[in-house]
C-alpha positions as CSV (number, residue, x, y, z in Angstrom):
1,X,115.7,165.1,-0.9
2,X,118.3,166.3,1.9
3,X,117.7,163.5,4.4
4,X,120.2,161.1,5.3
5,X,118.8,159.5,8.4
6,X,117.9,155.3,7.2
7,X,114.6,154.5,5.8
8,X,113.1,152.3,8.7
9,X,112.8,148.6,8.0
10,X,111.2,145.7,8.5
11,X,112.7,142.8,10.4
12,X,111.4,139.8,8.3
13,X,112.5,140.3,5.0
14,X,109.3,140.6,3.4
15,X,107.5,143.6,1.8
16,X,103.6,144.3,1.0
17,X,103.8,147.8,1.9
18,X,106.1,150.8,2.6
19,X,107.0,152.1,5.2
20,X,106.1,155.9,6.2
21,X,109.1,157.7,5.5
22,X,109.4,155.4,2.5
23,X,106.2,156.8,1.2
24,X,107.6,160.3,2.0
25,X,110.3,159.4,-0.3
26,X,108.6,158.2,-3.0
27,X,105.2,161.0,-2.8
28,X,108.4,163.6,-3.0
29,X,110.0,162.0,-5.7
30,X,106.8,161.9,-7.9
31,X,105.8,165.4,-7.4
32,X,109.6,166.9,-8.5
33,X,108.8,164.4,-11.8
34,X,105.7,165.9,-12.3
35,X,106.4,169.2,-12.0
36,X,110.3,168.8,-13.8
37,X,109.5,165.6,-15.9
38,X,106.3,165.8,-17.6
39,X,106.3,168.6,-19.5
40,X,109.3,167.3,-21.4
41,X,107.9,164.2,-22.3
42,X,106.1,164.8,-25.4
43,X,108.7,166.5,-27.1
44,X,111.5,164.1,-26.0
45,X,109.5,161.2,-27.9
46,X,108.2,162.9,-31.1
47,X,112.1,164.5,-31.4
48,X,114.5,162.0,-29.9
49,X,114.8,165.4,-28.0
50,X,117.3,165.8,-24.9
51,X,117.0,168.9,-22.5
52,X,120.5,169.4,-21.6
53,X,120.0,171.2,-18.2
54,X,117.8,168.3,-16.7
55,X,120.3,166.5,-15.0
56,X,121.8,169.3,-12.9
57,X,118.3,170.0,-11.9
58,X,117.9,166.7,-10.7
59,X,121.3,166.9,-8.9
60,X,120.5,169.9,-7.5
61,X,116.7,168.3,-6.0
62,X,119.4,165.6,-4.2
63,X,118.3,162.8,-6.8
64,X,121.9,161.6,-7.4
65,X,123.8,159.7,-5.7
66,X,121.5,158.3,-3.7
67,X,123.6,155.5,-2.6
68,X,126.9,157.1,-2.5
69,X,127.9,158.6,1.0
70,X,127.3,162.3,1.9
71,X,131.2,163.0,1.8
72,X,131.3,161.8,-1.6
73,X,128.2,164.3,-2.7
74,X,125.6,161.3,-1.9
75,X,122.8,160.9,0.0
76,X,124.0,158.0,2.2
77,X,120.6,155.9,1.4
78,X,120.1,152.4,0.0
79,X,119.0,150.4,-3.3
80,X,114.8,150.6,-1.8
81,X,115.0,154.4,-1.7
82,X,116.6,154.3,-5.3
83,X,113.9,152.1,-6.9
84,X,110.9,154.1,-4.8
85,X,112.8,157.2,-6.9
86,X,112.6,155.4,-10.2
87,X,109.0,154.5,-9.7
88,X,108.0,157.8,-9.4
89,X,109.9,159.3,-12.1
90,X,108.7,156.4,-14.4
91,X,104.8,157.7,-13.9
92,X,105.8,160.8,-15.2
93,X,108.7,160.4,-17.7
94,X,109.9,157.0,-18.3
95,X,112.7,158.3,-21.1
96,X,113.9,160.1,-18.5
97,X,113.6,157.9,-16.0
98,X,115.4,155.0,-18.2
99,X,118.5,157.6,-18.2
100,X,118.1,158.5,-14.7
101,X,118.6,154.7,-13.8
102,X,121.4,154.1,-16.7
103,X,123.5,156.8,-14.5
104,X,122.4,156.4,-11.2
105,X,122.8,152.3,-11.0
106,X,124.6,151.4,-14.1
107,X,128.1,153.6,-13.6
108,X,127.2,155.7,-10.2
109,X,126.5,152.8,-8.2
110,X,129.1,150.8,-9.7
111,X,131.3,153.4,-9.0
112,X,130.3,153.4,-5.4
113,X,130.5,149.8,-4.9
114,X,133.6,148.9,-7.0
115,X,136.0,151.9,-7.8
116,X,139.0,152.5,-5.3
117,X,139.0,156.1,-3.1
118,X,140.7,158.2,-5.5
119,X,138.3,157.2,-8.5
120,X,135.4,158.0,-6.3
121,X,136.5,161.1,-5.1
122,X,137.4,162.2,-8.8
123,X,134.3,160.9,-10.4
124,X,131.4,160.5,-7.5
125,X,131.0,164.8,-7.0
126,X,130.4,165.5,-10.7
127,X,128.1,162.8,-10.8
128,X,126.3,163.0,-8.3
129,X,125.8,166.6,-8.6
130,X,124.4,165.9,-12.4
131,X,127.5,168.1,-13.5
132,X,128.7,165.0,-15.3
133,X,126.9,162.1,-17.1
134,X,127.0,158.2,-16.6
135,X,126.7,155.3,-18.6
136,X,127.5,151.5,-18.8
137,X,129.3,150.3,-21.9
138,X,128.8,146.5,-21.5
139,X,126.8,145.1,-24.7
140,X,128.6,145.1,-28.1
141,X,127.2,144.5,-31.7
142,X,128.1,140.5,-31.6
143,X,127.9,140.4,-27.9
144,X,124.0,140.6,-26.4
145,X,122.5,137.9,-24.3
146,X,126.3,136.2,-24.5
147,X,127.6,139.6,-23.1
148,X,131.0,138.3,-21.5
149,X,131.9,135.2,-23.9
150,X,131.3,137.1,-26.7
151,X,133.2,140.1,-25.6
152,X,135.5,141.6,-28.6
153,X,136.7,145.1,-27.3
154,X,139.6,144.6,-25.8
155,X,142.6,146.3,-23.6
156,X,146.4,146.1,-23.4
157,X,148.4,147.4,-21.1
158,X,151.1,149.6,-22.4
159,X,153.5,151.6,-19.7
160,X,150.7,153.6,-17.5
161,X,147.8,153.5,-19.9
162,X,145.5,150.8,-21.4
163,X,144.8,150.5,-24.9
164,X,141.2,150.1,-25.7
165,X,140.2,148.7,-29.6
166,X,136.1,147.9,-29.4
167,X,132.7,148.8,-30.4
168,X,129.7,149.1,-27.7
169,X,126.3,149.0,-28.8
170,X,122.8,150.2,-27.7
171,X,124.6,152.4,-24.8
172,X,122.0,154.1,-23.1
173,X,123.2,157.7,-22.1
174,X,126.0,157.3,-24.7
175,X,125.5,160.0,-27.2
176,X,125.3,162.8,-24.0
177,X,127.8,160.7,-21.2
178,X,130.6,162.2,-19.9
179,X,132.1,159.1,-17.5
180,X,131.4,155.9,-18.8
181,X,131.8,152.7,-17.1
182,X,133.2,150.1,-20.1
183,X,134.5,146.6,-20.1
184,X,137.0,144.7,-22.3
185,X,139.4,142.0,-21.9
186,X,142.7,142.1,-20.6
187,X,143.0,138.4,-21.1
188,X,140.9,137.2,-24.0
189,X,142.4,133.8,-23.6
190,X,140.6,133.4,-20.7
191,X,137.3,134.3,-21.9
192,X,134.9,135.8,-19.0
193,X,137.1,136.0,-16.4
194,X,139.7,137.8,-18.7
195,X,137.9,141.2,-18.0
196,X,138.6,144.3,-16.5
197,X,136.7,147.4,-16.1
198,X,137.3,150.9,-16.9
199,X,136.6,154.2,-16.1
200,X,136.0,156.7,-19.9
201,X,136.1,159.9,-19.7
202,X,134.6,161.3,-23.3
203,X,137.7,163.4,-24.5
204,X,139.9,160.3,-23.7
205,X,141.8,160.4,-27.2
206,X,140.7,157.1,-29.3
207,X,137.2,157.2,-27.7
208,X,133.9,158.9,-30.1
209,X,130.5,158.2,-30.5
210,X,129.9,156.7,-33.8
211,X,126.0,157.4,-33.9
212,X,122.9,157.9,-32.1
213,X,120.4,155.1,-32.4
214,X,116.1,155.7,-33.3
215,X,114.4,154.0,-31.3
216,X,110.6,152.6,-31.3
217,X,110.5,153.7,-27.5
218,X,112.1,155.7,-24.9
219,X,112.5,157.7,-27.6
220,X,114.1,160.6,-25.5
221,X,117.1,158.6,-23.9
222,X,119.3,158.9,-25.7
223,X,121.2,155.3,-27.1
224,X,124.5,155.1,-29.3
225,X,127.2,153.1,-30.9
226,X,130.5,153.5,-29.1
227,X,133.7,153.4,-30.6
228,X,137.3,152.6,-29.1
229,X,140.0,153.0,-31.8
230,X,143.5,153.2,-29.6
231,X,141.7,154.6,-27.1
232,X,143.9,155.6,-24.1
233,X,143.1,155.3,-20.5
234,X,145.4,155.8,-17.9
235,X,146.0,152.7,-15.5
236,X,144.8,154.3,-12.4
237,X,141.1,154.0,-14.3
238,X,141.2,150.1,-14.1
239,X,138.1,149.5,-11.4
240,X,139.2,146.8,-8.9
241,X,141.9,144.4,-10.1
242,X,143.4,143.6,-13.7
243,X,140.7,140.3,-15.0
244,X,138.0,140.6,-12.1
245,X,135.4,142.5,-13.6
246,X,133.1,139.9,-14.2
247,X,132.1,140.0,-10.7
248,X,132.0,143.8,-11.2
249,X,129.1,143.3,-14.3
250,X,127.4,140.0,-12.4
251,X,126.8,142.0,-9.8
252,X,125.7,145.0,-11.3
253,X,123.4,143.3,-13.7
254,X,121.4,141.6,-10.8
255,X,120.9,145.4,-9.0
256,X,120.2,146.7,-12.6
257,X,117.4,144.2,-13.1
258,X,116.1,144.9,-9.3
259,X,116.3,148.5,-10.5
260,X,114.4,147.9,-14.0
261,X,111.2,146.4,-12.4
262,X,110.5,150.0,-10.7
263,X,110.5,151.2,-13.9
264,X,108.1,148.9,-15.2
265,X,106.0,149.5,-12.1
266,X,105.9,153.4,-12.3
267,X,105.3,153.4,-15.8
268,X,102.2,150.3,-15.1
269,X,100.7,152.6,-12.4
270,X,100.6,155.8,-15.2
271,X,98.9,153.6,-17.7
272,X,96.2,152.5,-14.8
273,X,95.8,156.1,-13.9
274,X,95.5,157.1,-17.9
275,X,93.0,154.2,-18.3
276,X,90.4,154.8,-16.1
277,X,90.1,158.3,-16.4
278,X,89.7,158.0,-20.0
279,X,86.9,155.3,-19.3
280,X,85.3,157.6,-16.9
281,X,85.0,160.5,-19.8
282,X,84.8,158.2,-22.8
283,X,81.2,157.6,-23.9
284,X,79.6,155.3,-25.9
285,X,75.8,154.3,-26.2
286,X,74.7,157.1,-24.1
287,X,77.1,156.1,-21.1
288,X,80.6,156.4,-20.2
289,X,82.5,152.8,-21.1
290,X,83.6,152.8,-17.1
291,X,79.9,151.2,-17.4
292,X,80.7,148.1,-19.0
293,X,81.4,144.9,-17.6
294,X,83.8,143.9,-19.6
295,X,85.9,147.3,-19.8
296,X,85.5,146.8,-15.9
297,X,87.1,143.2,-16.0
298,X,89.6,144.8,-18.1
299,X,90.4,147.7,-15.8
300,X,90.3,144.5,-12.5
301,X,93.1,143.0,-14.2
302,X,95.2,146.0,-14.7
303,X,94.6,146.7,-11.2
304,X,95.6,143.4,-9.8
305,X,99.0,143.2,-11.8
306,X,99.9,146.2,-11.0
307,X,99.7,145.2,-7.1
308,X,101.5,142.0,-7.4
309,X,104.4,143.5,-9.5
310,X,104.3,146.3,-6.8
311,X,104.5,143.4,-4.2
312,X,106.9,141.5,-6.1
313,X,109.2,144.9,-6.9
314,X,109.7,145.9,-3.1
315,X,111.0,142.5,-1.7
316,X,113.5,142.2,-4.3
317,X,114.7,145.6,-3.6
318,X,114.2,144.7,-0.3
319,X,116.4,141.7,-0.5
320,X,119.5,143.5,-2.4
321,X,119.6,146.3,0.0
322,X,121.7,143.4,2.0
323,X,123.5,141.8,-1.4
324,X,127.5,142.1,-0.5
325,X,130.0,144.0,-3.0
326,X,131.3,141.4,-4.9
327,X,127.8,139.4,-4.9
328,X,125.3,138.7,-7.3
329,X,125.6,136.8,-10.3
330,X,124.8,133.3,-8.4
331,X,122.1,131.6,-5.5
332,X,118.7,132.6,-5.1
333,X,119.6,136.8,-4.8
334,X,120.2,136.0,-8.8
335,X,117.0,134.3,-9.2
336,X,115.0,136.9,-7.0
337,X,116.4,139.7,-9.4
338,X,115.9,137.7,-12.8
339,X,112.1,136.8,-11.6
340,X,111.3,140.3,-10.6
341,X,112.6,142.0,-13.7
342,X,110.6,139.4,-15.7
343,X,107.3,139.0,-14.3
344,X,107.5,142.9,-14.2
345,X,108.1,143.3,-18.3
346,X,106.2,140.9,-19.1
347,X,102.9,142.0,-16.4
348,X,104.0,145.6,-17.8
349,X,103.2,144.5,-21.6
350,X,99.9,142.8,-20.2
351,X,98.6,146.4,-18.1
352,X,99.5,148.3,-21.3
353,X,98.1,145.9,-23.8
354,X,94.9,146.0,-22.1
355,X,95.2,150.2,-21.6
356,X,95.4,150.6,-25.5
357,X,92.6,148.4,-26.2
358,X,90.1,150.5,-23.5
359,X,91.4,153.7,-24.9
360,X,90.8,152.4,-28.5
361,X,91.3,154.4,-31.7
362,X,93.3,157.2,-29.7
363,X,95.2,155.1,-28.3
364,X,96.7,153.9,-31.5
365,X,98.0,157.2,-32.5
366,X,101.5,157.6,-32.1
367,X,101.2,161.3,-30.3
368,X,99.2,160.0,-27.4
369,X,100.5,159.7,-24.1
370,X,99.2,155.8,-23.5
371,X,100.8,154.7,-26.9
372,X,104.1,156.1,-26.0
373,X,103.9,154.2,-22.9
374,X,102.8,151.4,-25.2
375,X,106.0,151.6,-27.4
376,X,107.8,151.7,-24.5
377,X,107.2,148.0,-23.4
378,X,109.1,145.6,-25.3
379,X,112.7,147.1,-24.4
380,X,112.1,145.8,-20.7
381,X,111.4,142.3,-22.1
382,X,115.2,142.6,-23.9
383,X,117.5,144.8,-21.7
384,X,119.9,143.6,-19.0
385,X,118.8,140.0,-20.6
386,X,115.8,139.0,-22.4
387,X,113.5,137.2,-20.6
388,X,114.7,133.6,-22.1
389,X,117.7,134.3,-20.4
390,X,115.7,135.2,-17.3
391,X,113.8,132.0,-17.3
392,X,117.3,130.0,-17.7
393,X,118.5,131.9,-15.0
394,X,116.0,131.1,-12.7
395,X,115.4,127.7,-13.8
396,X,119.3,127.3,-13.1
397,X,119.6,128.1,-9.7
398,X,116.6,126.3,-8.6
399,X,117.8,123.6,-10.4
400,X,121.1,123.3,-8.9
């Protein structure tokens, strides 16, 4: 990707279908994960595997930053070409593709929309370059669906540094980040809006990774416990203003759930794709099982979800290419973001359900291709809130 000219648009808001230079975007973005992507897959899910030179080759293919501005090593695009990129690198590698987005949305973008000049200036190049990688460190052992209330890591200002004492839990990108985007609270007698966000650089004394997580899926992310003990970060690293970061993570949790459907969508598509060609080749009773009616209703179904989530994923993207910095996190935009990223796990868990049942036996063993896809469902029902917490969300602002 080198382009920075804007992605044409439409004019009323709604989305069935992309636009050409859209599709440029996202045919281009599928054949670098193809080519770069898949041939790590296997190994990344039967070892927990990471290949350490991977994200500098994406940097250098112009797949970071792709909201941050050309002066700050970006490409100067918007949240739709970001989400077309994630639905082609989910097709093709969606453990990659989970810590693609975890860097990209999670701390890049944040960075982009929240930090000050300096910190983007210091931290944006390396980033988007893949020199350096990003995380989020937002969810805490006691602290899931209740992420802000429940908040225990906290900071305290002392001369020009904070003091950070917390644990972070299930931090995708942790074990292997080198900036990390974490929030504690300055002022934990005000509960959620007594937190502040930080910029972590991994050699910040205090700060260590106190172990890598096994996972049932997206085996080749890599996911850790975080540990603060005195940790020391130096004032200027406070993003925005001493207790506002809860519009910082409100915000960023209604792009990351824009951004997780995508996922869902490229990895729904793969599963499609892996399904009827195996019902094509697959015989049975003297005929390939592409024959019978009901592995046909089957593959229907598949076909139709996938369209509607595909439908469903490009207005929402659509929709926060125009949310404000300091928006999110309340009216219909938060709905939108939490319906999306729900009908799309759930619909994903419905396309793969049925893909493992056509491929059968072989698609219950763990090595195959459709059962790591398989494994790799249930996450998108839990992360950046489970869909109960989806449901209220949406039920909430309608509601109101």
């Amino acid at each position: 990707m080198s382009s920075t000219e804007p992605l044409l648009r439409r004019n009323d808001g709604m989305r069935f279908d992309l636009q050409p230079a859209e599709r440029e975007v996202l045919d281009a973005a599928d054949r670098f994960a193809r080519k770069e992507f898949y041939p790590l897959a296997a190994r990344m899910d039967a070892e927990e595997w990471w290949p350490e030179d991977i994200f500098p080759k994406i940097g250098e293919a112009g797949y970071f930053g792709i909201t941050a501005s050309p002066d700050e090593g970006g490409l100067g695009a918007d949240l739709m070409t970001s989400g077309l990129v994630l639905q082609a690198f989910g097709r093709w590698n969606h453990a990659l593709a989970l810590s693609w987005v975890a860097h990209e949305n999670l701390c890049l973008n944040n960075i982009v929309r929240n930090a000050s000049p300096a910190q983007r200036q210091k931290y944006l190049p390396a980033l988007c370059s893949g020199a350096a990688i990003g995380a989020l460190g937002l969810t805490e052992p006691g602290a899931g669906s209740d992420a802000l209330g429940s908040m225990r890591t906290t900071a305290r200002r002392e001369g020009d540094f904070y003091i950070l004492n917390g644990t972070k839990l299930y931090i995708t990108n942790g074990p292997v980040a080198d900036v990390l985007l974490v929030y504690a609270k300055t002022a934990p007698e005000l509960g959620p809006k007594g937190i502040s966000a930080f910029i972590i650089e991994k050699d910040f004394p205090g700060f260590k990774v106190a172990q890598k997580l096994e996972k049932m899926g997206f085996r080749g992310s890599q996911t850790a416990e975080l540990v603060f003990e005195d940790c020391r970060v130096p004032a200027e690293n406070l993003v925005g203003r001493e207790n506002g970061g809860v519009g910082i993570v409100m915000s960023g949790l209604d792009l990351e759930r824009s951004m997780i459907s995508p996922l869902c969508l490229g990895i729904s598509e793969r599963a499609l794709d892996l399904t009827i060609d195996y019902a094509k080749t697959r015989q049975q009773f003297g005929k390939p099982i592409s024959e019978f009616q009901m592995v046909q209703a089957k593959i229907a179904d598949m076909y139709v979800w996938v369209e509607t989530m595909r439908t469903f994923n490009y207005r929402c993207l659509e929709a926060c290419n125009e949310l404000e910095v300091g928006g999110g996190g309340r009216g219909m935009i938060h709905a939108l973001t939490a319906a999306s990223v729900m009908y799309s796990a759930e619909t994903m868990a419905k396309v793969l359900s049925e893909a493992v049942q056509i491929h059968g036996g072989s698609g219950y063993i763990w090595e195959s291709e459709i059962n790591r896809l398989y494994r790799s469902s249930k996450l998108l029902e839990i992360g950046a809130g489970t869909t109960e917490v989806r449901k209220i969300i949406i039920a909430d602002e309608l509601l109101k």
